[in-house]
ZAFITI-641179 format. One record per residue (C-alpha): residue in three letters; x negated, y, z negated. Coordinates in steps of 0.02 Angstrom, whole numbers, plus 32768, in hexadecimal, padded with zeros to 4 digits. Layout:
! residues N
ATOM  resn     u     v     w
ATOM   ALA     X     Y     Z
...
***
This chain:
! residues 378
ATOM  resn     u     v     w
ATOM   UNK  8000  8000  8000
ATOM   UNK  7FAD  80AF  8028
ATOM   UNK  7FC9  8143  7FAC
ATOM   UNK  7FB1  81F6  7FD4
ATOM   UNK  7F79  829C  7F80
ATOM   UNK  7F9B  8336  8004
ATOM   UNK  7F08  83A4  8012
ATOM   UNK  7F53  8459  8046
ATOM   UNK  7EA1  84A2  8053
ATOM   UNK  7DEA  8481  8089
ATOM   UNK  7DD3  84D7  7FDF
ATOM   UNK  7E2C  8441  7F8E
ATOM   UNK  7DDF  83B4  8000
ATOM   UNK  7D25  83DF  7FD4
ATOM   UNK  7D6B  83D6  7F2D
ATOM   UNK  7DBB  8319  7F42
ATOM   UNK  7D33  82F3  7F8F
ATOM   UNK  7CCF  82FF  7ECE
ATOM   UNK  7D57  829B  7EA0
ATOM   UNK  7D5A  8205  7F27
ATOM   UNK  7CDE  8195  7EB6
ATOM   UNK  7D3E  81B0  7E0C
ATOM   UNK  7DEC  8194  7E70
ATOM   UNK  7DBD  80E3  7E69
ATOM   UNK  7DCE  80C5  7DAD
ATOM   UNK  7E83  80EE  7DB2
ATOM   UNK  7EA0  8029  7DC8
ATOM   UNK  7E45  7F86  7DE3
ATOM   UNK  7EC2  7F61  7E7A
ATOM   UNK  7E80  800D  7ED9
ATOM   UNK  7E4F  7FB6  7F7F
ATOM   UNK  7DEF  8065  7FDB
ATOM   UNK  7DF5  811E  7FB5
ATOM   UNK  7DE7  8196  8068
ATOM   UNK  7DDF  8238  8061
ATOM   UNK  7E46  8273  8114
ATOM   UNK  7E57  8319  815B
ATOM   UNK  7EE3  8351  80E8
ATOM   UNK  7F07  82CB  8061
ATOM   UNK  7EAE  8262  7FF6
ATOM   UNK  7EE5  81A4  8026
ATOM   UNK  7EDC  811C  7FB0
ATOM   UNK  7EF5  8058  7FC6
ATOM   UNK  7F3C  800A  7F56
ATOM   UNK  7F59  7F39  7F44
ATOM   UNK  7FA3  7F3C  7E91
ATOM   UNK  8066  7F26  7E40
ATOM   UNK  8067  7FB9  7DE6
ATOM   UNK  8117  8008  7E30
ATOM   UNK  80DA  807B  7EAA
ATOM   UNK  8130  8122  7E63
ATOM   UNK  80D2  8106  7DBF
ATOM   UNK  802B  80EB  7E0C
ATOM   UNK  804F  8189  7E92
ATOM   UNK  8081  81E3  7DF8
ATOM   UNK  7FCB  81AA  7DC5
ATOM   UNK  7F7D  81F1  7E4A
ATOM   UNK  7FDD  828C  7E3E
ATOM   UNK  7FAB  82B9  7D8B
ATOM   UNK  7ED4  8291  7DA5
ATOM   UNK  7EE4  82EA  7E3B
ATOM   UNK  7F2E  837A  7DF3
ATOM   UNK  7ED1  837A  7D74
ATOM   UNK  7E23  834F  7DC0
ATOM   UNK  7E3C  83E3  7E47
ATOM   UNK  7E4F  8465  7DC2
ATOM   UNK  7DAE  8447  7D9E
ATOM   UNK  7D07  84CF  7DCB
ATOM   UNK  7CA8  8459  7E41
ATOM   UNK  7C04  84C6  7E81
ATOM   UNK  7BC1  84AE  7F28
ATOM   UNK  7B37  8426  7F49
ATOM   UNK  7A92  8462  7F70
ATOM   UNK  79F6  8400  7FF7
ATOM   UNK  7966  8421  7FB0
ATOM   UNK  7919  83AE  804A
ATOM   UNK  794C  836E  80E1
ATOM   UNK  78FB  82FF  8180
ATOM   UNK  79A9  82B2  81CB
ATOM   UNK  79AB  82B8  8277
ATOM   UNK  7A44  82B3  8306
ATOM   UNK  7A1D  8224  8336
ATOM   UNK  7A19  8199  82BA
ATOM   UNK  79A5  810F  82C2
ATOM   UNK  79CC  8064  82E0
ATOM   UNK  7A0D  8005  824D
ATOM   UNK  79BE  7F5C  821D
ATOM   UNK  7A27  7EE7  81A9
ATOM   UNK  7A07  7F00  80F1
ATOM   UNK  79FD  7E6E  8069
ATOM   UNK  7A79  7E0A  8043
ATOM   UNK  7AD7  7E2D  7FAD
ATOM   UNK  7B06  7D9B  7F30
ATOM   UNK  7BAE  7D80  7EF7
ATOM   UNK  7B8E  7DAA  7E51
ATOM   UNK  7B62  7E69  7E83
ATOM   UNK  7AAC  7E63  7E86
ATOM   UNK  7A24  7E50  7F01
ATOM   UNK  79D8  7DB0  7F51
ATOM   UNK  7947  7DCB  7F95
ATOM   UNK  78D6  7D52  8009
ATOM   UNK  782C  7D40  8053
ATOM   UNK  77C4  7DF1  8061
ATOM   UNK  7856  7E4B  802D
ATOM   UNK  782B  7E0D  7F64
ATOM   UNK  777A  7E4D  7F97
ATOM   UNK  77D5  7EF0  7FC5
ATOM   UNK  7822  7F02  7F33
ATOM   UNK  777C  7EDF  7ECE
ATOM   UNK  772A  7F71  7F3A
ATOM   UNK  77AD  7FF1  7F21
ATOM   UNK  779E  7FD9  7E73
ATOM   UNK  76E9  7FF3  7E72
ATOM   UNK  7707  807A  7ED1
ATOM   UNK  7785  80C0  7E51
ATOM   UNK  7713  8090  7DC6
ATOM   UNK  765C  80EF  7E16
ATOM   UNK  76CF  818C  7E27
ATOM   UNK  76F4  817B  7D71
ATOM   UNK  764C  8162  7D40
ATOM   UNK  761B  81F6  7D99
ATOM   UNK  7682  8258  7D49
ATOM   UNK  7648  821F  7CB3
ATOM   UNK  76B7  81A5  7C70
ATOM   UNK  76A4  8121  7BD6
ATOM   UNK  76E3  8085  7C12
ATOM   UNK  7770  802B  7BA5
ATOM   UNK  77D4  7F71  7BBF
ATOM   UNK  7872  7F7A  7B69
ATOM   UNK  7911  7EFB  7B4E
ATOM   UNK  79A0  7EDC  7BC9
ATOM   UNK  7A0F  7F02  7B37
ATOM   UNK  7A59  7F8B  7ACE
ATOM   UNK  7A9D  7FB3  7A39
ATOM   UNK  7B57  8004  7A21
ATOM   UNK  7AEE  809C  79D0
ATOM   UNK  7A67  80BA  7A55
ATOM   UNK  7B02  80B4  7ACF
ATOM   UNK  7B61  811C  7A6C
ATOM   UNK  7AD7  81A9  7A3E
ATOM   UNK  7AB9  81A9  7AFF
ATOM   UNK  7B66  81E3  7B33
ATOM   UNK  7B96  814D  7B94
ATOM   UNK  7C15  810C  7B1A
ATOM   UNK  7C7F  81AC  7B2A
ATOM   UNK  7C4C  81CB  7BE9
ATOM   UNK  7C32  8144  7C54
ATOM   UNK  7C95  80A4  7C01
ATOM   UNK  7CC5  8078  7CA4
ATOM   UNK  7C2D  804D  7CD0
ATOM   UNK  7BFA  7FE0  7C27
ATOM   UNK  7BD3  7F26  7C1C
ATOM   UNK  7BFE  7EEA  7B6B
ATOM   UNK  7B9D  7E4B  7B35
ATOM   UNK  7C16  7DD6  7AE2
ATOM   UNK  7BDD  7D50  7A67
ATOM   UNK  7C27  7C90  7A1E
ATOM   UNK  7C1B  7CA5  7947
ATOM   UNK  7B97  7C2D  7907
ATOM   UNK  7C2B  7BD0  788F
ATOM   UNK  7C31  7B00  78B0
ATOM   UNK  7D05  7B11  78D2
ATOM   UNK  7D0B  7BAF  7950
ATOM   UNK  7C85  7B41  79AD
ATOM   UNK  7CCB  7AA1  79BE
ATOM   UNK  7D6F  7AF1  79EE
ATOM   UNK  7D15  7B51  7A7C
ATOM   UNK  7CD8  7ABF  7AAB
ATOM   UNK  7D86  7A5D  7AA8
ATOM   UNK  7DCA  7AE1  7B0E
ATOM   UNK  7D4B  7AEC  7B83
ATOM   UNK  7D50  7A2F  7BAF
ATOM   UNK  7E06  7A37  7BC5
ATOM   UNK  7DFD  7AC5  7C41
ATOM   UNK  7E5C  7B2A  7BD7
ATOM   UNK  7E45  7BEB  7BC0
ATOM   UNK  7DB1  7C18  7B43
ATOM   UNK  7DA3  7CCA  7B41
ATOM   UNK  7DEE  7CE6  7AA4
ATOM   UNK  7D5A  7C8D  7A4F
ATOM   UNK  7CEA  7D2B  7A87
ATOM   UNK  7CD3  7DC6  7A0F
ATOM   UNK  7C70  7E4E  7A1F
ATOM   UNK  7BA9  7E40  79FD
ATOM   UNK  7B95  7F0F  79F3
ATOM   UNK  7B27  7F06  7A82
ATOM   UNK  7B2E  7F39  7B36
ATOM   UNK  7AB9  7F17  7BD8
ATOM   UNK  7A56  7FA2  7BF3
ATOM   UNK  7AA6  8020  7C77
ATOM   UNK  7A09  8080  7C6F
ATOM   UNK  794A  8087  7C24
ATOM   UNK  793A  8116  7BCD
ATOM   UNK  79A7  8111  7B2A
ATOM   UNK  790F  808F  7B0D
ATOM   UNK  7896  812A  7B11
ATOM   UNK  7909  8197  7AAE
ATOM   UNK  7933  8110  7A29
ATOM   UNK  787C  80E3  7A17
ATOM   UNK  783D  81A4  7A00
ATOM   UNK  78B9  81C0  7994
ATOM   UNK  7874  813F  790F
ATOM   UNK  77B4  817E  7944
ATOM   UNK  77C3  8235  798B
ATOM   UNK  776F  8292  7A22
ATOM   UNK  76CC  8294  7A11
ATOM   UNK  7695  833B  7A75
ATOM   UNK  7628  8326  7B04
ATOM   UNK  7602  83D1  7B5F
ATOM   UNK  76D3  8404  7B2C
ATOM   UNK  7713  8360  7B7E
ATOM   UNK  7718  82A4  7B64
ATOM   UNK  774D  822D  7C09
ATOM   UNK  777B  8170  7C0E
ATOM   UNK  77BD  80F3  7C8D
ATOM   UNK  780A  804E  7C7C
ATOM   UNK  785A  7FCD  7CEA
ATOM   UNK  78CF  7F5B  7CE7
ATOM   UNK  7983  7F0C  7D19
ATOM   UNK  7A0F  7F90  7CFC
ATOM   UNK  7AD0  7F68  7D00
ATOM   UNK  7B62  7FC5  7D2F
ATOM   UNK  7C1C  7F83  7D37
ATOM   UNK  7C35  7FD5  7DD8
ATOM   UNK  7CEB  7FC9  7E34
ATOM   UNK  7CFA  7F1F  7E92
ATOM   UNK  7D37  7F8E  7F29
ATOM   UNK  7C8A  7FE1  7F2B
ATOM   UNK  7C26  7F5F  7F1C
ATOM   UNK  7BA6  7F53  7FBA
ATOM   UNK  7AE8  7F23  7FE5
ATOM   UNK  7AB9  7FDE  7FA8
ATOM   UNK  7B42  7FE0  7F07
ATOM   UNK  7B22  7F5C  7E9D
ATOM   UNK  7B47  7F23  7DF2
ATOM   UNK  7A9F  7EE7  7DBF
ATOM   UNK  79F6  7F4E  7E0C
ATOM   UNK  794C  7F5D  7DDF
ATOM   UNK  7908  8009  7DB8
ATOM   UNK  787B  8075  7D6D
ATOM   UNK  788C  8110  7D23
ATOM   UNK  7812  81A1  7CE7
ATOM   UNK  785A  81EA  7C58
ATOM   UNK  7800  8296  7C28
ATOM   UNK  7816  82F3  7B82
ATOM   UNK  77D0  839D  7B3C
ATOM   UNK  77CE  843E  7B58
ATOM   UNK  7853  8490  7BC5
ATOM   UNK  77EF  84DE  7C3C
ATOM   UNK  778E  8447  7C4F
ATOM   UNK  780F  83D5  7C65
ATOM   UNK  7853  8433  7CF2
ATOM   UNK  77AC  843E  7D44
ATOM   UNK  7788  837A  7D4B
ATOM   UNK  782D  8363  7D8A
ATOM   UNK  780A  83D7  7E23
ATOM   UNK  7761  8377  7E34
ATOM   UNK  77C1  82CF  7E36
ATOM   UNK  7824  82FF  7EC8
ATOM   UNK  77A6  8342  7F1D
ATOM   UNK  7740  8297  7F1A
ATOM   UNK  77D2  8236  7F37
ATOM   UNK  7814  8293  7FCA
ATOM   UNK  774A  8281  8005
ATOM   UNK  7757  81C2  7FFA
ATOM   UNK  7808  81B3  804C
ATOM   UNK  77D0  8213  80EE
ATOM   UNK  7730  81C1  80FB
ATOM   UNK  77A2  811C  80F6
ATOM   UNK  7802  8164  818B
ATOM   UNK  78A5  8158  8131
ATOM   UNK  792F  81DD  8158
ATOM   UNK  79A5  824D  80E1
ATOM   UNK  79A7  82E2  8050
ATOM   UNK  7998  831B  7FB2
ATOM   UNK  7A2E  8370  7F78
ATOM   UNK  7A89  839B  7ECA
ATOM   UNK  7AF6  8311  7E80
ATOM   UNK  7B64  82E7  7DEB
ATOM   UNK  7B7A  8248  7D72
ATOM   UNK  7C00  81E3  7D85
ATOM   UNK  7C6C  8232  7D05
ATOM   UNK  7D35  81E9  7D0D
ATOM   UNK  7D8D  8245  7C7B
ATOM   UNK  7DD1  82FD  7CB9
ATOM   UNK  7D97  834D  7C21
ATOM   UNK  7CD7  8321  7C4A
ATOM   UNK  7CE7  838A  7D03
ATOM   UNK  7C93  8438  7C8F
ATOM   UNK  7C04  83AA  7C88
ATOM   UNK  7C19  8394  7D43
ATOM   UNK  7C0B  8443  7D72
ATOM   UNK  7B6C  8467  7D09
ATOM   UNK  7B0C  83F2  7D4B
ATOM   UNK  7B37  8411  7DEA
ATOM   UNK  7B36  84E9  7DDD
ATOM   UNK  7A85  84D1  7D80
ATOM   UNK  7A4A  8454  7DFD
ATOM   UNK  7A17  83E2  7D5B
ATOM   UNK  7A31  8341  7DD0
ATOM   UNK  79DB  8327  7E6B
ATOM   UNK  79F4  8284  7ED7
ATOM   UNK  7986  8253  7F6B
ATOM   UNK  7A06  81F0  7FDD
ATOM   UNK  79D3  818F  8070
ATOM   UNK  7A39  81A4  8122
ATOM   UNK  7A28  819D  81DB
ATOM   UNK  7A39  80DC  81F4
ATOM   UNK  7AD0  80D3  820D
ATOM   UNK  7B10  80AE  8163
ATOM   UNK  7B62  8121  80DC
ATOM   UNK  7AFD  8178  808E
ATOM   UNK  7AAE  8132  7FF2
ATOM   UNK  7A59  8176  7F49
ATOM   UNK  799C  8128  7F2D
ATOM   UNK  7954  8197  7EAD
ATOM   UNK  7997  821B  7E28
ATOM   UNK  792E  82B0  7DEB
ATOM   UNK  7993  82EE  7D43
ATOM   UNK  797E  8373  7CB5
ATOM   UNK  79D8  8334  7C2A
ATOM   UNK  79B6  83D8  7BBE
ATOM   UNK  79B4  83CA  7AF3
ATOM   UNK  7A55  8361  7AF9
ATOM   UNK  79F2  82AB  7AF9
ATOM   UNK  7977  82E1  7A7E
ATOM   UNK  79E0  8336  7A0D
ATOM   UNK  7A63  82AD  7A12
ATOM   UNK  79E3  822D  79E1
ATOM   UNK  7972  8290  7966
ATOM   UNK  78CD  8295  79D0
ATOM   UNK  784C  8313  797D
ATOM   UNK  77AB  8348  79A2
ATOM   UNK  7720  8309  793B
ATOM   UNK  76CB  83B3  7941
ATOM   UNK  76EC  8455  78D6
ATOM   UNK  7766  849F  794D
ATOM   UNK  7828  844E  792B
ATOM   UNK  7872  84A5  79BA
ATOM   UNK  78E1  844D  7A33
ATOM   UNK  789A  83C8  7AA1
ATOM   UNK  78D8  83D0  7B54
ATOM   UNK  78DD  831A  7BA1
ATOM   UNK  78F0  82E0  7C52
ATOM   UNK  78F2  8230  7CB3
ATOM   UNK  78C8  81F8  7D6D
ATOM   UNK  791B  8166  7DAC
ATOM   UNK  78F3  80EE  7E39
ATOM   UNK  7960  8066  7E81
ATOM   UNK  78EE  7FE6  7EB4
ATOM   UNK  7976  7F9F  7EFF
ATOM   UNK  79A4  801D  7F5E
ATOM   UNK  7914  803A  7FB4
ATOM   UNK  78FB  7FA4  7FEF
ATOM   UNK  799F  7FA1  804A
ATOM   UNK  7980  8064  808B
ATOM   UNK  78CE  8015  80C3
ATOM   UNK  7913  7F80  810B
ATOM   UNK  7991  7FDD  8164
ATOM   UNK  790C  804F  81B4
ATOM   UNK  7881  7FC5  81CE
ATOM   UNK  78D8  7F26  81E7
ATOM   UNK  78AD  7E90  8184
ATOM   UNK  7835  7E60  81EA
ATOM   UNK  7787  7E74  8180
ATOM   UNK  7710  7E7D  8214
ATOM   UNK  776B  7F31  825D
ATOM   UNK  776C  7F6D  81B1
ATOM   UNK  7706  801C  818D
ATOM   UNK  762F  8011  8153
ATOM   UNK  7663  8057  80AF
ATOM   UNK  76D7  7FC3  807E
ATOM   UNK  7675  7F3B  80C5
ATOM   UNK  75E0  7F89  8054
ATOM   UNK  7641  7F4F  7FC8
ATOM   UNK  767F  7EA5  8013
ATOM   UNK  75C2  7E7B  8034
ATOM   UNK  7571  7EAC  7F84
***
């Protein structure tokens, strides 16, 4: 069944179109959301009667449109008209991960060493943290209240001799078993850096020329929409971030430096597409005066690759996070001077650059560029 939200202005379409992404968390049963030339149109598979869900609609719409939205801003840009041929990507598993074969693990491997000399260079302390986290670190982070749409819980069976031997009845019988679950308080991390935060919190900054940087790896999870789900949106995806804390000015200044080097390394692969301001996925209506100042103050940069053919896709985020992350988890300085911390993090979907890579190079190893094959060689 297809819904529509009438768009009487261009004013209010580049509006909806902020709201396209968050559109899908109306419902489970939301099959597409397209933005047309005067409507928003939603497909919808569900049972819900179709006047309450179109009522629904109405009211986030409304809502969502009332919003200050500020213009995005390219910072760079190498798309050409014409687009490059498109090579096929790797395949995506059905349990909304990657599966990677052949060179294209080795690929993987090199854009993380990649990810990891930049970091170094920059002056980063490496650190190797746990796929899980606790209800607090979540919580302290903002993700509880933000982003719960996008939270994996981690369920747990109670060590106690009946509640196990019923599971186990129930489970040999084919019969439902859920109920034997409870919460364990912990959640797969969506993220790396409430790690760094949690961790300096208990041991403070210790001041290095005004600024302290670390990177760390690892599998991150999102719960994203089963309607979104593709090769480049995934549910599980490696990544490495840079997290940088210290001094405002600072802060700001090795962010700039990070894009610079990373918009260096994704010309010199011969990949397409721009830098340009972005949002988090925020859902509620009250969080779009979040929305609008990181977008007006440019706090959230994306690099997103294009021009083979595919939507375009996000493969690395540049964000100032302010005092909000340090003050919300207690990080101080260890030196004399208490005054606020600024903090900021830069991501890098592994993942996701394979696939912009692959899509650009084929998966053919041999054609691939020198500076890859450098790193599948040594």
């Amino acid at each position: 069944m297809i819904f529509r939200y009438p768009l009487a202005s261009e004013k209010k379409r580049a509006k909806a179109e902020q709201l396209t992404d968050s559109v899908y968390y109306l419902s489970e049963h939301i099959v597409d959301v397209r933005l047309q030339a005067d409507c928003l149109e939603v497909e919808y598979a569900g049972d819900e009667e179709p006047a309450a869900f179109q009522e629904r609609l109405n009211r986030y719409m409304r809502v969502g449109l009332l919003a200050k939205y500020a213009p995005k801003q390219i910072s760079h840009d190498n798309r050409v008209r014409q687009p490059a041929q498109s090579w096929a990507a790797a395949a995506r598993s059905s349990l909304g991960g990657l599966q990677l074969e052949g060179d294209e693990v080795g690929l993987a491997q090199a854009f993380d060493r990649i990810f990891l000399e930049i970091a170094l260079k920059s002056g980063a302390s490496q650190r190797k943290y746990p796929s899980l986290m606790t209800t607090k670190q979540m919580k302290m982070g903002g993700y509880l209240a933000h982003f719960p749409q996008h939270m994996y819980g981690v369920s747990e069976i109670a060590h106690d001799d009946a509640v196990l031997r019923s599971y186990r009845e129930q489970s040999d019988e084919q019969k439902e078993s859920g109920a034997f679950l409870q919460p364990s308080g912990y959640f797969l991390q969506p993220c790396l850096c409430f790690h760094v935060y949690e961790e300096l919190a208990r041991t403070g900054v210790s001041r290095v020329e005004s600024l302290s940087v670390y990177t760390a790896a690892g599998s991150c999870f999102r719960h994203e929409h089963r309607s979104r789900l593709s090769p480049t949106r995934l549910r599980e995806f490696a990544m490495r971030e840079i997290i940088y804390i210290g001094e405002p000015e600072r802060v700001a200044e090795i962010r700039e430096q990070l894009i610079g080097l990373t918009w260096s390394l994704f010309e010199a692969l011969g990949l397409q597409g721009y830098i340009e301001s972005a949002t988090d996925p925020f859902f509620y209506e009250d969080d779009s005066v979040l929305m609008y100042q990181q977008s007006a103050h440019a706090l959230k940069y994306e690099l997103r690759s294009a021009g083979n053919g595919q939507p375009d896709f996000s493969i690395a985020s540049f964000n100032l996070c302010g005092h909000v992350l340090c003050e919300a988890f207690g990080v101080k300085s260890c030196g004399h001077d208490q005054s606020s911390l600024h903090s900021g993090c830069t991501g890098f979907g592994i993942d996701r650059w394979v696939q912009a890579f692959l899509y650009a190079h084929g998966r053919e190893s041999g054609r691939w560029p020198k500076i890859i094959q450098r790193y599948l060689q040594g």
